[in-house]
C-alpha positions in Angstrom: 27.9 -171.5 56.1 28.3 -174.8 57.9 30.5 -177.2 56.6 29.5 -180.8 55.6 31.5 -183.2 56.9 31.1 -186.3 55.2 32.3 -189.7 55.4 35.7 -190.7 52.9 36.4 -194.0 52.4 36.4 -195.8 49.8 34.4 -194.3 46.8 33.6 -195.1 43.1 35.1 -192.8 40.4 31.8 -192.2 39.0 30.4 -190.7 42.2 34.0 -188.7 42.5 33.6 -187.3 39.1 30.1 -186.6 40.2 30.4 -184.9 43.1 33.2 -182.6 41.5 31.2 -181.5 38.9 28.6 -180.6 40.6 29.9 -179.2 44.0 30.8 -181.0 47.2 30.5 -179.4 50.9 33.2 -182.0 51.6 35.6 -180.3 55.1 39.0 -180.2 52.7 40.7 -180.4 55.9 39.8 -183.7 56.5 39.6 -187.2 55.0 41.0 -188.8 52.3 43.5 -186.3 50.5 43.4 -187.9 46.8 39.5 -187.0 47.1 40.1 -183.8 48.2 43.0 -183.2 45.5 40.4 -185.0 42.7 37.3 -182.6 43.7 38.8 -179.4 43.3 41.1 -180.1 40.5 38.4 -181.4 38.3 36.6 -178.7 37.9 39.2 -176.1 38.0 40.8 -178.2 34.8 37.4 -177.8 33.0 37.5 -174.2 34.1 40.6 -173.2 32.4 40.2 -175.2 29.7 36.5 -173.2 29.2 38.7 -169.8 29.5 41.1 -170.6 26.5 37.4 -171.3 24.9 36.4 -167.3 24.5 39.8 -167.1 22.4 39.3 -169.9 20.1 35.6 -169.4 19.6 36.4 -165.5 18.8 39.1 -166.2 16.1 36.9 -169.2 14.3 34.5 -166.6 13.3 37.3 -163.7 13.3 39.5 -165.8 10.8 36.4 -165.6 7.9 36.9 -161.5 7.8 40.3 -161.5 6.5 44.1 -161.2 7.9 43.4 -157.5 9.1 40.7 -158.4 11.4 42.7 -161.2 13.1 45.6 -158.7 13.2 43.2 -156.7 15.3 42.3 -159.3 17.7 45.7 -160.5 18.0 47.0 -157.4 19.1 44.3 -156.5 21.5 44.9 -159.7 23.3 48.8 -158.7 23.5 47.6 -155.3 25.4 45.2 -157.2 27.6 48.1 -158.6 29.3 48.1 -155.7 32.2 43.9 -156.8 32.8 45.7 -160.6 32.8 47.8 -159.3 35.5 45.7 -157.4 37.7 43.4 -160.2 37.0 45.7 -163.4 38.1 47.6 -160.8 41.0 44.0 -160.6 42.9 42.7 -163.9 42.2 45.8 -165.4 44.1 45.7 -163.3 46.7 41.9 -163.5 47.6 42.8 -167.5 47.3 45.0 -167.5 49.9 43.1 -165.2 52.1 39.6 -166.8 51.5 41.1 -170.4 52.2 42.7 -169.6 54.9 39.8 -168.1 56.9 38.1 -171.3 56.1 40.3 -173.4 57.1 40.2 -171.1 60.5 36.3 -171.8 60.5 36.1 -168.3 60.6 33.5 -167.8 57.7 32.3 -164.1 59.0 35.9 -163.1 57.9 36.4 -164.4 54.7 33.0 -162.6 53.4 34.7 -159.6 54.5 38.4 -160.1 53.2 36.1 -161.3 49.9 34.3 -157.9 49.7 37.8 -155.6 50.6 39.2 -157.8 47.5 35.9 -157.1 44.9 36.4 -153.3 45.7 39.6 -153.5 45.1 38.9 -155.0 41.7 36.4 -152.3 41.3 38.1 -149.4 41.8 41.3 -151.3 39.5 38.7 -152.0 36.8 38.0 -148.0 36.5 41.8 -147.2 37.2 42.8 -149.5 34.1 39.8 -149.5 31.9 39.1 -145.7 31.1 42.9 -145.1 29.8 42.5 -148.5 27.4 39.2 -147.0 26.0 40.4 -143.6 25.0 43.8 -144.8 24.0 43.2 -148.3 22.4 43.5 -147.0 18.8 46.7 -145.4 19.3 47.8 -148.4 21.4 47.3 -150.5 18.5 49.4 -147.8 16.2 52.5 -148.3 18.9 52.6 -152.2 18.7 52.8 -151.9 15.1 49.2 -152.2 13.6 48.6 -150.7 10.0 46.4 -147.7 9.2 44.0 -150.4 8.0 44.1 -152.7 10.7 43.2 -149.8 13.3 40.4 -149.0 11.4 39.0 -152.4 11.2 40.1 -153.2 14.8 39.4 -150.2 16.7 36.4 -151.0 17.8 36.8 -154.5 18.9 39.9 -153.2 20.8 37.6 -149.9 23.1 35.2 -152.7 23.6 37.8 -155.0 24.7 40.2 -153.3 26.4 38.1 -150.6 28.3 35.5 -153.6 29.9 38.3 -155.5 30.8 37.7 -154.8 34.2 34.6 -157.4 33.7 37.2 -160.0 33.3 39.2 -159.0 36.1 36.1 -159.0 38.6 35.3 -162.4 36.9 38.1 -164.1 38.0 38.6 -162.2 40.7 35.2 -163.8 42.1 35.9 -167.2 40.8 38.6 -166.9 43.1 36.6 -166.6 46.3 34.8 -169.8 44.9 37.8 -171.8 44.5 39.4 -170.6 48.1 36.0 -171.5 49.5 36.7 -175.1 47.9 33.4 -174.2 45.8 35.5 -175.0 42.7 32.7 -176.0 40.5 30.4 -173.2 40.9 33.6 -171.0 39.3 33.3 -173.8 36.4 29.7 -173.9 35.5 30.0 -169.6 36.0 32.4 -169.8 32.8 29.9 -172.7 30.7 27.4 -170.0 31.3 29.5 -167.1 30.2 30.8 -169.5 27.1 27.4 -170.5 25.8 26.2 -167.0 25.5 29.6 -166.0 23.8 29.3 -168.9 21.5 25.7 -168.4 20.2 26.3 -164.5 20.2 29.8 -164.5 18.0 28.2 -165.7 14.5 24.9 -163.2 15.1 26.4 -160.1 15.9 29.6 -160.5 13.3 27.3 -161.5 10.4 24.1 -159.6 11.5 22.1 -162.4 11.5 18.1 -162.2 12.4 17.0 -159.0 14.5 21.0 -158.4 15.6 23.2 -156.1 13.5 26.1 -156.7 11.7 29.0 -155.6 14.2 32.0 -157.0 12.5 35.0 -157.7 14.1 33.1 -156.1 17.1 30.9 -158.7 16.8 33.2 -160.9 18.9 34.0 -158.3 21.7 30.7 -157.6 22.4 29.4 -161.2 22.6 32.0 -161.9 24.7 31.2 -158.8 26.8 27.6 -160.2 27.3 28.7 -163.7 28.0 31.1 -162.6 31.0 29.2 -159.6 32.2 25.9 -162.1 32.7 28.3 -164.1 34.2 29.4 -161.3 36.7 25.5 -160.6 37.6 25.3 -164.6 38.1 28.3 -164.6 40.8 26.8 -161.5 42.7 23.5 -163.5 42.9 25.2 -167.1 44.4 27.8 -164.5 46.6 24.3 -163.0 47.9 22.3 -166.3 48.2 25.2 -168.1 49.6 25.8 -171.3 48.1 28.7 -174.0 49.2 31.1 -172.8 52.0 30.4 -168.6 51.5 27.9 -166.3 51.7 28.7 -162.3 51.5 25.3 -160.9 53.7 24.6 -157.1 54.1 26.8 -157.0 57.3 30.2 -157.7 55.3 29.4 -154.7 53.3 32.2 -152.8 55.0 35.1 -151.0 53.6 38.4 -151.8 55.9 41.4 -149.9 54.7 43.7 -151.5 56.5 42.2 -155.0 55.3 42.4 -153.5 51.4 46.0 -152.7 52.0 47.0 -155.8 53.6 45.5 -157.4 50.3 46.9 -155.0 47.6 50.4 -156.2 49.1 49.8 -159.7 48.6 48.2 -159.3 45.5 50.8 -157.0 43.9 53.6 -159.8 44.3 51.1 -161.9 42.4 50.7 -159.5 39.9 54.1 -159.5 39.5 54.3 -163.3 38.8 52.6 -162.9 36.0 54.4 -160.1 34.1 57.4 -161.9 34.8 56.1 -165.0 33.3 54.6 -163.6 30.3 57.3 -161.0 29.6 59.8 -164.0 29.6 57.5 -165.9 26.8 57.2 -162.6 24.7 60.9 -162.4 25.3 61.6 -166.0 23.4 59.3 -165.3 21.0 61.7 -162.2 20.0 64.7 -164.4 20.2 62.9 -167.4 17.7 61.4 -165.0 15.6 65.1 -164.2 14.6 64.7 -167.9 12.6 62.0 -166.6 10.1 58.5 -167.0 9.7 59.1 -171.4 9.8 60.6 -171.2 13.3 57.5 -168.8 14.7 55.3 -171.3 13.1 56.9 -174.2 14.1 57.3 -173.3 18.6 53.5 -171.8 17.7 52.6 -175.1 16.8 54.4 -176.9 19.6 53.0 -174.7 22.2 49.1 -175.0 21.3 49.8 -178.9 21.0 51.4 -178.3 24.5 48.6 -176.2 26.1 46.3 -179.1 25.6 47.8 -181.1 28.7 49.0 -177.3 30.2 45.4 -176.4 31.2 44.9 -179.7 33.3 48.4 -179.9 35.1 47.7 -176.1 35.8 44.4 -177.2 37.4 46.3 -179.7 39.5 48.5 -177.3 40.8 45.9 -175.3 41.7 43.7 -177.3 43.8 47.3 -177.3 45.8 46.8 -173.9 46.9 43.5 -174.5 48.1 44.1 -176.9 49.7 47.5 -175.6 51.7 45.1 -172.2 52.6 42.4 -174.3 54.4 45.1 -176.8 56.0 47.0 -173.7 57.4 44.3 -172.0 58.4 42.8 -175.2 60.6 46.5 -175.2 61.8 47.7 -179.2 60.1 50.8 -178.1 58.9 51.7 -181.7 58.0 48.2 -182.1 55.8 49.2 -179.0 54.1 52.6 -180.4 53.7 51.0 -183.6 52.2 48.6 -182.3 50.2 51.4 -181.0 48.3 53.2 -184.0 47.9 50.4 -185.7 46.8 49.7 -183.4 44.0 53.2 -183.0 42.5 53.1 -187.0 42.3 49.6 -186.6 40.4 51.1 -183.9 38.4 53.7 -185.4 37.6 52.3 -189.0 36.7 50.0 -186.8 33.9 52.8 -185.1 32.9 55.2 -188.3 32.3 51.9 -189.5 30.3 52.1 -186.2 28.2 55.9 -187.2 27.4 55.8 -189.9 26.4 53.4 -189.7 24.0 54.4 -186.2 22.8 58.0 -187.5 22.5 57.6 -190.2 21.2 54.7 -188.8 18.6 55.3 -185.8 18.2 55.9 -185.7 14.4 52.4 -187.4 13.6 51.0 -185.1 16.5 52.5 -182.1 14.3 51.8 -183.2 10.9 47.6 -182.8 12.2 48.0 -179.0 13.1 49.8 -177.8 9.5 51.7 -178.9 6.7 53.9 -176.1 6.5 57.1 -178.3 6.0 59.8 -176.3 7.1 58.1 -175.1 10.4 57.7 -179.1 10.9 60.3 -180.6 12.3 61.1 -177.5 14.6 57.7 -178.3 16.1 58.7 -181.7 16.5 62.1 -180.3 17.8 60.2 -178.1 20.4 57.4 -180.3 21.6 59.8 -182.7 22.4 62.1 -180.9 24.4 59.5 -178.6 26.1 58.0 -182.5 27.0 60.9 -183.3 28.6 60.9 -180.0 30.6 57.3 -180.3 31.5 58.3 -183.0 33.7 60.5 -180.8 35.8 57.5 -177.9 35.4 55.1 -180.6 37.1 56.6 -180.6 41.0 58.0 -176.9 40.5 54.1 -175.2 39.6 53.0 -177.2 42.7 55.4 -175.8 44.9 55.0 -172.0 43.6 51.1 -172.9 44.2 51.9 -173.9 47.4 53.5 -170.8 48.5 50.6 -168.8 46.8 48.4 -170.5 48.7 50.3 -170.2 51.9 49.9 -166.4 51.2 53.6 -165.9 50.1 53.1 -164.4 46.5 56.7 -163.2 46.9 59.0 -166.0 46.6 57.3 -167.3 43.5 57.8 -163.8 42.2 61.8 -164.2 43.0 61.9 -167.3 41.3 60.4 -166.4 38.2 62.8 -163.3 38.1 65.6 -165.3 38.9 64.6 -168.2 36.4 62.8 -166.7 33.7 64.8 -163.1 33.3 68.2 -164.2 34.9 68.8 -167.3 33.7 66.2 -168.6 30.8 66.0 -165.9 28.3 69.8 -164.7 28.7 71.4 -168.7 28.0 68.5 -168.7 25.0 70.1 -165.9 23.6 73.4 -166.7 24.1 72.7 -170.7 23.1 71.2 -169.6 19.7 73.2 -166.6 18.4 76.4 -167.7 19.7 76.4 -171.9 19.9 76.0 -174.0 17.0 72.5 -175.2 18.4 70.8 -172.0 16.7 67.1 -172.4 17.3 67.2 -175.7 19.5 69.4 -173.3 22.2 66.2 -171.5 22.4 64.2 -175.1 23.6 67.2 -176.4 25.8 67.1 -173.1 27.4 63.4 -173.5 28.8 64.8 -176.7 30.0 67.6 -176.0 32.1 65.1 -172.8 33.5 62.3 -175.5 34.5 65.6 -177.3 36.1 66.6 -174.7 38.0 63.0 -173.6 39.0 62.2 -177.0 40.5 65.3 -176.9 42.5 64.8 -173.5 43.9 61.5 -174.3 44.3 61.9 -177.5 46.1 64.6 -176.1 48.7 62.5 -173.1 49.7 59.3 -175.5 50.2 61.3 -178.0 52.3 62.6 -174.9 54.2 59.0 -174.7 55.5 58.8 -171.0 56.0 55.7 -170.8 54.1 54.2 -172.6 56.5 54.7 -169.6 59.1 53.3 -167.4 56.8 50.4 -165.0 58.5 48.0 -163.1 56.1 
């Protein structure tokens, strides 16, 4: 697919926003770099926050069945954390890979590396999903869930847990779109996928009109239908060819030596993500130590949190984007800047965030509950994990960076290192054995997100992501 190259200069926000929304064939390795920066992390902002959607939407109507069947859900969403693995491990990797051939103007090859990485998913999505179907009840019994619970829940948890290959072919896919630099059509995918899930959720559950009464299954298999239409939709525009990729009858090979090379920077990817997640799981356990008031109170803080989460995440994104296609057209230094360039964007949103989180965080917290012992450790938390964000805003840029230079490893070292060495040991040690009790749990994500940008930041100016080959 031939590349438009079209003129930068000076351009109205309006016809930015525009052009981001609805998909630019802008060469990302040229022009003006806040542009570039602004068209892909605009929609890949709206794209996460449409993601965190399918959860909300599902426990609104969920909530009106009773405590069991949100149990259910709850706990079904703690086992789909391998899919969210697999999922995130492959997406980062077919990023990299994608982008780079771009950048290398060598379309035929990214088509292929795309379909090496989609059979991979395929043949993962089988692997994982089969065990998850036939075990999910008895998964549920081992995380703690009541005799009444798994039979409420069962069903939403098979349906759930043994598609979940849907979501990790989803994402997966959105992937290639986003390495491409066709970061809207991955948006609009997931508005499709959420409409359907949000008109579906309230039919099935209360069997309203022709569609039975599912339940608490109502959910799983709206949500199902949503994404799986969704899938059909991104085989269609992969087919058809629509932005900077098109997957033609000719890529249809299967290269084992191209699936390998891909598994192995996927699995480091993978990786990231357990470690990241384990280590939040991991404070949890330590908070939850403090009664049902301090759960409530950092649950409170970190929903408040994930509303300016989702668009710093999508900044840091477009990063690794744009570092694939830079090094792939061989401008090291535009790579180099493009990073730069985020983290200052990141981090201006962030120092936004702060301030008015810090500064507001107890009328901010008094909107999202009333409970009033679990108030002022929310306050307590969102201020301090404010603070930290501003530390978190360079430091995800930079692990991006290497992700999207193709070296899923050292962002895997330094979440070990930070999260499981450092963070969740000094939180243990700060609240049990300090007189800061619960607060040594907050200052403790602090000093990690210290310690991750610094790490971070030496290995970047290093350069040796820059030499990277995938």
């Amino acid at each position: 697919m031939a590349t438009e190259v079209i003129p930068q200069g000076k351009q109205g926000w309006f016809a930015l926003v525009k052009e981001a929304l609805t998909g630019t064939k802008r060469d990302l390795t040229g022009g003006s770099l806040n542009s570039a920066v602004l068209l892909l992390s605009i929609p890949m902002m709206l794209e996460l926050g449409l993601e965190s959607v399918f959860s909300l939407v599902d426990i609104l109507w969920v909530s009106v069945l009773g405590n069991d069947a949100v149990a259910s859900v709850g706990l079904t969403e703690s086992l789909m954390t391998l899919a969210f693995a697999v999922s995130a491990g492959l997406s980062t990797a077919i990023t990299a890979l994608v982008a780079r051939r771009i950048g290398e103007g060598d379309t035929e090859r990214a088509s292929i590396d795309a379909v090496q990485a989609i059979v991979v998913g395929l043949l993962l999505s089988v692997v994982i999903g089969v065990p998850l179907f036939l075990l999910a009840p008895k998964l549920l019994g081992l995380l703690g869930a009541t005799a009444s619970v798994r039979h409420v829940g069962f069903a939403y948890a098979r349906i759930t847990l043994g598609f979940s290959g849907v979501v990790i072919l989803l994402s997966l896919n959105n992937a290639i779109f986003r390495g491409a630099g066709d970061a809207a059509i991955a948006m609009k995918l997931l508005w499709v996928a959420n409409g359907i899930n949000l008109v579906l959720d309230p039919l099935l559950i209360f069997g309203i009109g022709p569609f039975p009464k599912l339940g608490v299954a109502g959910p799983a298999v709206a949500t199902l239908a949503g994404r799986g239409l969704a899938l059909l939709y991104q085989g269609y525009l992969l087919a058809k060819g629509s932005g900077h990729l098109r997957i033609g009858w000719q890529h249809l090979k299967v290269k084992p030596s191209e699936m390998v090379r891909f598994v192995r920077v996927a699995s480091a990817g993978m990786l990231q993500f357990l470690l990241q997640q384990g280590s939040w799981l991991g404070l949890v356990r330590i908070v939850s130590l403090f009664g049902a008031p301090a759960i409530a109170g950092y649950t409170i803080a970190v929903r408040i949190l994930n509303f300016i989460m989702l668009p710093s995440l999508g900044l840091s994104n477009a990063a690794a984007t744009l570092v694939g296609q830079n090094l792939g057209a061989g401008i090291v230094a535009r790579a180099r800047s493009s990073v730069w360039r985020t983290g200052f964007l990141n981090l201006a949103l962030l120092s936004f965030a702060c301030l008015l989180f810090f500064f507001f965080a107890k009328p901010i917290v008094s909107v999202f509950g009333h409970e009033k012992q679990a108030e002022p450790i929310a306050v307590e938390c969102l201020r301090i994990f404010s603070v930290s964000n501003l530390f978190f805003a360079f430091s995800a840029v930079f692990m991006q960076a290497f992700n999207g230079a193709g070296d899923t490893t050292t962002p895997a070292y330094i979440n070990l290192f930070g999260f499981w060495l450092v963070e969740l040991p000094l939180a243990w040690v700060l609240a049990r054995h300090t007189h800061l009790a619960i607060r040594g749990v907050f200052l403790a994500v602090l000093l990690a997100q210290v310690l991750a940008l610094l790490l971070s930041g030496f290995l970047f100016l290093r350069g040796g992501w820059a030499k990277k080959r995938i």
